[in-house]
C-alpha positions as CSV (number, residue, x, y, z in Angstrom):
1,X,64.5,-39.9,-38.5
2,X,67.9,-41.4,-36.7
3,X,69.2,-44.3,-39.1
4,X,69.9,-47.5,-37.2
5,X,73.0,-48.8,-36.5
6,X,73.7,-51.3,-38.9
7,X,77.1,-53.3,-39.6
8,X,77.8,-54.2,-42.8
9,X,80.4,-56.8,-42.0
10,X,81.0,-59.9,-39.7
11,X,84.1,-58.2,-38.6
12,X,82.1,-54.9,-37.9
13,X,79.5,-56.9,-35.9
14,X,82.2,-58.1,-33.1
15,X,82.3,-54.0,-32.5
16,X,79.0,-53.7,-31.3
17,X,79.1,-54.5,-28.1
18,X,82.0,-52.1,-27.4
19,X,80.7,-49.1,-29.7
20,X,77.3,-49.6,-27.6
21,X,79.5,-49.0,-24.2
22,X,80.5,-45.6,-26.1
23,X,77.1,-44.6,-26.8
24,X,76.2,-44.9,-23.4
25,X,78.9,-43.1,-22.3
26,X,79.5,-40.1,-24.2
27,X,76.1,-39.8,-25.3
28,X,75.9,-40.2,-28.8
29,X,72.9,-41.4,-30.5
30,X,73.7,-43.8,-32.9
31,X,76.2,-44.8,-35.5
32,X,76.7,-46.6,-39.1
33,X,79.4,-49.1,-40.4
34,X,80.5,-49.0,-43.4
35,X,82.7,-51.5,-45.8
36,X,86.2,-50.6,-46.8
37,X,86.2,-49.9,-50.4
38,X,89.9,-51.9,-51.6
39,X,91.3,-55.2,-50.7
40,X,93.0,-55.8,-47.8
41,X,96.8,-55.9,-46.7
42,X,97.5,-53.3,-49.4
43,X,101.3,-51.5,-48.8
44,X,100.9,-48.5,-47.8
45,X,103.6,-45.9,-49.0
46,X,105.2,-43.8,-46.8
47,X,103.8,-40.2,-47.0
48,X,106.8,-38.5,-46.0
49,X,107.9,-39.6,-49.4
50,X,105.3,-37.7,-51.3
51,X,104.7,-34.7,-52.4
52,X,101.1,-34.1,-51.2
53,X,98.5,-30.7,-52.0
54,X,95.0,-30.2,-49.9
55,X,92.3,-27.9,-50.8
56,X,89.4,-28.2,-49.0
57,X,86.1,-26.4,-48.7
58,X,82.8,-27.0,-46.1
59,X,79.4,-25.0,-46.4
60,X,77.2,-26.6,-43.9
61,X,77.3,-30.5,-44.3
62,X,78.6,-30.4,-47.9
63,X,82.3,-30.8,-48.7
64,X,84.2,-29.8,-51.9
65,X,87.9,-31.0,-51.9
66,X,90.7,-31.3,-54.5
67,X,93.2,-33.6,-52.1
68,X,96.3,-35.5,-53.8
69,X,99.1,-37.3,-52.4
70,X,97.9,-36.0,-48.4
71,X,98.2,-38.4,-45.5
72,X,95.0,-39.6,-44.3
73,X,95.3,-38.3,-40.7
74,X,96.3,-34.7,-42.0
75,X,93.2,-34.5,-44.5
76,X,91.2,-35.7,-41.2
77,X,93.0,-32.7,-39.1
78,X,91.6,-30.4,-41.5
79,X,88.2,-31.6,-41.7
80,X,88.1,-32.0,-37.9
81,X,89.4,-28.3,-38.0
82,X,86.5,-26.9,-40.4
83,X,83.5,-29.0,-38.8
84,X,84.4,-29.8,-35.3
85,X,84.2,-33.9,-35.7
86,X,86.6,-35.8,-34.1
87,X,88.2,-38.6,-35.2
88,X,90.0,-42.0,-33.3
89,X,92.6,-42.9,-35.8
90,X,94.5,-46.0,-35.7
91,X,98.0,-44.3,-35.2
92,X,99.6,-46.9,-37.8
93,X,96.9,-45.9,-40.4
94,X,97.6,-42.5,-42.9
95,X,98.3,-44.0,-46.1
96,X,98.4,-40.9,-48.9
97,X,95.0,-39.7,-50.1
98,X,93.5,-38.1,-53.6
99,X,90.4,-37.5,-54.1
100,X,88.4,-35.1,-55.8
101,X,85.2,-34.1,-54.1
102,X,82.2,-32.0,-55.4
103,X,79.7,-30.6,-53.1
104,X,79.9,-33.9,-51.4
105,X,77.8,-35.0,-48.2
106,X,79.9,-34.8,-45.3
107,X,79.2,-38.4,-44.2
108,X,79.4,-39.1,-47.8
109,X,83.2,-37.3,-47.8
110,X,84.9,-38.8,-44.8
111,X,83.5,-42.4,-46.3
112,X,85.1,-41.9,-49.4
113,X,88.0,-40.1,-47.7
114,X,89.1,-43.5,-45.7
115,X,87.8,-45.5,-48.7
116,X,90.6,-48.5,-47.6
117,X,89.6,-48.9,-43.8
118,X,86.1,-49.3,-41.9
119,X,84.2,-46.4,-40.0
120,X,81.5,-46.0,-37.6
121,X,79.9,-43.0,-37.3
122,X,78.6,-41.1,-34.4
123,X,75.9,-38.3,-34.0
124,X,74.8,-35.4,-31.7
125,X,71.8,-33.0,-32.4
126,X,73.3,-29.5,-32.8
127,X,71.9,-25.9,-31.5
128,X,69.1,-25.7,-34.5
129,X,68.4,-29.5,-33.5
130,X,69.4,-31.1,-36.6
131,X,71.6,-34.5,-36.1
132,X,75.2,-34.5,-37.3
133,X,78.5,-35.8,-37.0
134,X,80.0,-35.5,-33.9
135,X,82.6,-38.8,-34.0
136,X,84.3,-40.6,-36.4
137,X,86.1,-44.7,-35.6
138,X,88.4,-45.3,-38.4
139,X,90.4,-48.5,-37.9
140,X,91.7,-51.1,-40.4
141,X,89.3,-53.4,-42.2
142,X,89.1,-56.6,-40.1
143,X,90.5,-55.3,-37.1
144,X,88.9,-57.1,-33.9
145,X,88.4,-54.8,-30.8
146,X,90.4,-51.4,-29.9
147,X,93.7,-51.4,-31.9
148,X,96.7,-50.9,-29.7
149,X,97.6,-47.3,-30.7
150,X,94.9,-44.6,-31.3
151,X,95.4,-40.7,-32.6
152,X,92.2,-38.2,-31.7
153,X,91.6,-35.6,-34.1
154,X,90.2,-32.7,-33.8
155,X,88.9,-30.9,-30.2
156,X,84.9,-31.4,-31.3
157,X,84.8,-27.1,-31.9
158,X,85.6,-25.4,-35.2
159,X,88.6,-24.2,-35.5
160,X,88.6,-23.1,-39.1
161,X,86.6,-21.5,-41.5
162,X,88.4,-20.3,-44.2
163,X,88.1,-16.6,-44.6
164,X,84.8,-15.8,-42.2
165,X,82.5,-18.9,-43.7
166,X,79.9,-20.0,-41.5
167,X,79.9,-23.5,-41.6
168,X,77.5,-25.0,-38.9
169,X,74.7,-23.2,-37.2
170,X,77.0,-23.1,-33.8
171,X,79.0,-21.1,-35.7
172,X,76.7,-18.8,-36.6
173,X,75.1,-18.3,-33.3
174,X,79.0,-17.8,-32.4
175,X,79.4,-15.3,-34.9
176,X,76.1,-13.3,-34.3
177,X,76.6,-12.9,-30.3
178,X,80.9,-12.2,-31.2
179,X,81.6,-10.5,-34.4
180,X,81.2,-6.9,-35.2
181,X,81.4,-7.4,-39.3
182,X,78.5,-7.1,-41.5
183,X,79.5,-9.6,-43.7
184,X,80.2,-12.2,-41.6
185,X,76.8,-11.5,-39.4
186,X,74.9,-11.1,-43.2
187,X,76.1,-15.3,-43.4
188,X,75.7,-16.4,-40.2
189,X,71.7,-15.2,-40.7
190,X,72.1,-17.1,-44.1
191,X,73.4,-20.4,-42.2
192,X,70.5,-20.0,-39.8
193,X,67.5,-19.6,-42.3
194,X,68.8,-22.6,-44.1
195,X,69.1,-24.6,-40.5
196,X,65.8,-23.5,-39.8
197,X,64.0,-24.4,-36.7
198,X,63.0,-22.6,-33.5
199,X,66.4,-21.5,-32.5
200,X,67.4,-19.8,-35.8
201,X,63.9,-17.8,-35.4
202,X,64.8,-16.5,-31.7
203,X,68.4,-15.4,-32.9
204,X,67.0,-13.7,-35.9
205,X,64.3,-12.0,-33.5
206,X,67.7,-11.2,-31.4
207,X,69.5,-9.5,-33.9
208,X,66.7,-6.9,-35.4
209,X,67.6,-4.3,-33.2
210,X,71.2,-4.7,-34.4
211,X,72.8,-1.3,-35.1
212,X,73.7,-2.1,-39.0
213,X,70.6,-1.5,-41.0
214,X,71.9,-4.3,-43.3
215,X,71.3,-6.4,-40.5
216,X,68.2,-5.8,-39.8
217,X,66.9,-6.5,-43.7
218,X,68.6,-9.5,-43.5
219,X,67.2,-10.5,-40.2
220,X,63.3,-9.3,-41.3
221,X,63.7,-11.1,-44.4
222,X,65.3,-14.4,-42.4
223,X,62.3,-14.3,-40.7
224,X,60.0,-13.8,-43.6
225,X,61.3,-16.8,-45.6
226,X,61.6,-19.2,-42.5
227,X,57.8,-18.0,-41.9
228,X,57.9,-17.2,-38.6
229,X,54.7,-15.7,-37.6
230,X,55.3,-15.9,-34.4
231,X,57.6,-13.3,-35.1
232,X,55.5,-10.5,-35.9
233,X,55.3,-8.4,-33.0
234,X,58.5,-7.9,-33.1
235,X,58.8,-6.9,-36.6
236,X,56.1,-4.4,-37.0
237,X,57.9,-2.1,-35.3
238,X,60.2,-1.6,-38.2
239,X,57.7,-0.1,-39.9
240,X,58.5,3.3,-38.3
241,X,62.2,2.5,-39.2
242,X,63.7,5.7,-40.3
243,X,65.6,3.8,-43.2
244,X,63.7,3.2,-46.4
245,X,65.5,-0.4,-46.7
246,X,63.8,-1.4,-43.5
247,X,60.4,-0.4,-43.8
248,X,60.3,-2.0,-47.3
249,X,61.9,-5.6,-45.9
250,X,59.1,-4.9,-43.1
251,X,56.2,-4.1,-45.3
252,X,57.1,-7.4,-47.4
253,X,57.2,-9.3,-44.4
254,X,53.7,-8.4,-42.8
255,X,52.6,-9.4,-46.4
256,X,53.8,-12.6,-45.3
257,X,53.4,-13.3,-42.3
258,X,50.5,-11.0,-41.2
259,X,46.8,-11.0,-41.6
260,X,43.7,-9.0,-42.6
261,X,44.3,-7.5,-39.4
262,X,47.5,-5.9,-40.3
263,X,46.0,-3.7,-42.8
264,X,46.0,-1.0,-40.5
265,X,49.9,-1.3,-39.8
266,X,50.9,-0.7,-43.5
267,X,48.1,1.3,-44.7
268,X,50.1,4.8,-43.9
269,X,52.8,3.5,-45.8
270,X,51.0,3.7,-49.0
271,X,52.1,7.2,-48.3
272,X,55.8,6.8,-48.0
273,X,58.1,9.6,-49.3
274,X,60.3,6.8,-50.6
275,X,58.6,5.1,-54.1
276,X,60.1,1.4,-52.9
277,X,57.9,1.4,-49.5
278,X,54.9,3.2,-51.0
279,X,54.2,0.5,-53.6
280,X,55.4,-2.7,-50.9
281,X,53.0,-1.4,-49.1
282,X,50.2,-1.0,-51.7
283,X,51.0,-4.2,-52.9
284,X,50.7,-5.5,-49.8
285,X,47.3,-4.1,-48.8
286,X,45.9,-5.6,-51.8
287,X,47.4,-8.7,-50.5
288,X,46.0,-8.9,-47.0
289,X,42.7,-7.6,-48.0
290,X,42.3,-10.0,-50.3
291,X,42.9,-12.9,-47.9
292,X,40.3,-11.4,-45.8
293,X,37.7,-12.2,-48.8
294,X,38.6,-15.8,-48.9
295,X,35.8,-17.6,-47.4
């Protein structure tokens, strides 16, 4: 469900009019206001003065951050770099941030993040279809209209992930179709299953002819846990996999997703030279069987 735009100030409210000009423009489905969190006309010191530090992690939509003494527009650089939202910045506001975050929302971040000035918040739906970020307005509280000087952030792609991290499903879909390491294809299928939808089944159907047997497991078992049964054509033919890890993550899978009718496909694997497959499959037998019997 897409919240509603709703200001939470009179000041905000004069913005309306103009942020509903951007939404028709650019596209973006809707936005939130929110109230600054300090009093206004605070002095702001100047952050070339301070010695600042910035560590900053994203996995998916949640943010953990140690920040102190950072100007605000460089902690928004980073973010913008990590999650591909892009920020408008009055260029007169980057007063010194710390904060400590833990596994904090990524609305929820950025809020606390510009705690002293008002934000609106944009959205877009993403390549697994679930609505995110895509713009943030931060401006000084009170501030009527456009302010005269504006800094963009960020080019609305990830441009960092820290050491292969897999962030957003784009990025995974990215990494699936580019990269040639294991590793960073075994999280990508990991950022998928947890984005779920349609389009994490179809790349996960993609990938199981990948040439690393650790990819296929991880891709069967994707499947398997995101309950794809649509997908089960397309897996039963790892049953003949000539890698025991396979035909296990296979036979576990028809457990799941098949039918009484899939018997048949396992039933030769009871058989298997390797002890893993033989009893997957036994077990699985009994399983599907079983369901047959249920009236």
């Amino acid at each position: 469900m897409i919240p509603v735009f709703r200001p939470t100030s009179a000041n905000a409210r004069s913005l309306l009019s103009v942020s509903l000009s951007v939404l028709l423009v650019a596209g973006v489905m809707h936005g939130q206001v929110r109230r600054p969190r300090t009093a206004a006309g605070a002095t702001q010191p100047d952050p070339a003065q301070v010695p600042g530090s910035l560590t900053l992690r994203v996995e998916g939509a949640v943010v953990t951050a140690e920040i102190r003494a950072t100007p605000l527009q460089r902690v928004l650089e980073e973010i913008a770099a990590r999650t591909g939202v892009i920020f408008e910045v009055s260029s007169e506001l980057n007063p010194p941030v710390s904060i400590s975050l833990y596994r904090a929302d990524l609305q929820e971040a950025i809020q606390r993040i510009v705690g002293g000035s008002d934000s609106i918040f944009y959205f877009r739906r993403d390549a697994a279809g679930q609505s995110r970020i895509s713009f943030v307005r931060v401006f000084f509280k009170g501030t009527r209209g456009r302010p005269p000087g504006l800094v963009h952030i960020g080019t609305g792609t990830p441009t960092k992930g820290g050491q292969d991290s897999i962030d957003t499903p784009d990025q995974a879909l990215k990494a699936l179709a580019e990269s040639d390491k294991v590793e960073t294809k075994e999280k990508a299928i990991e950022a998928l299953v947890a984005a779920k939808g349609d389009v994490a089944v179809q790349a996960l159907i993609k990938v199981l002819n990948d040439p690393a047997t650790e990819i296929q497991v991880a891709a069967i078992e994707g499947l398997a846990r995101l309950g794809a049964r649509s997908a089960l054509p397309q897996i039963l033919p790892a049953l003949k996999h000539f890698h025991p890890a396979v035909r296990q993550s296979a036979v576990e899978a028809v457990a799941l997703l098949g039918s009484s009718q899939n018997v048949q496909d396992v039933r030769a694997l009871a058989q298997d030279k390797d002890g893993a497959v033989a009893a997957a499959a036994e077990m699985a037998i009994r399983k599907l069987s079983s369901e047959a019997r249920v009236p």
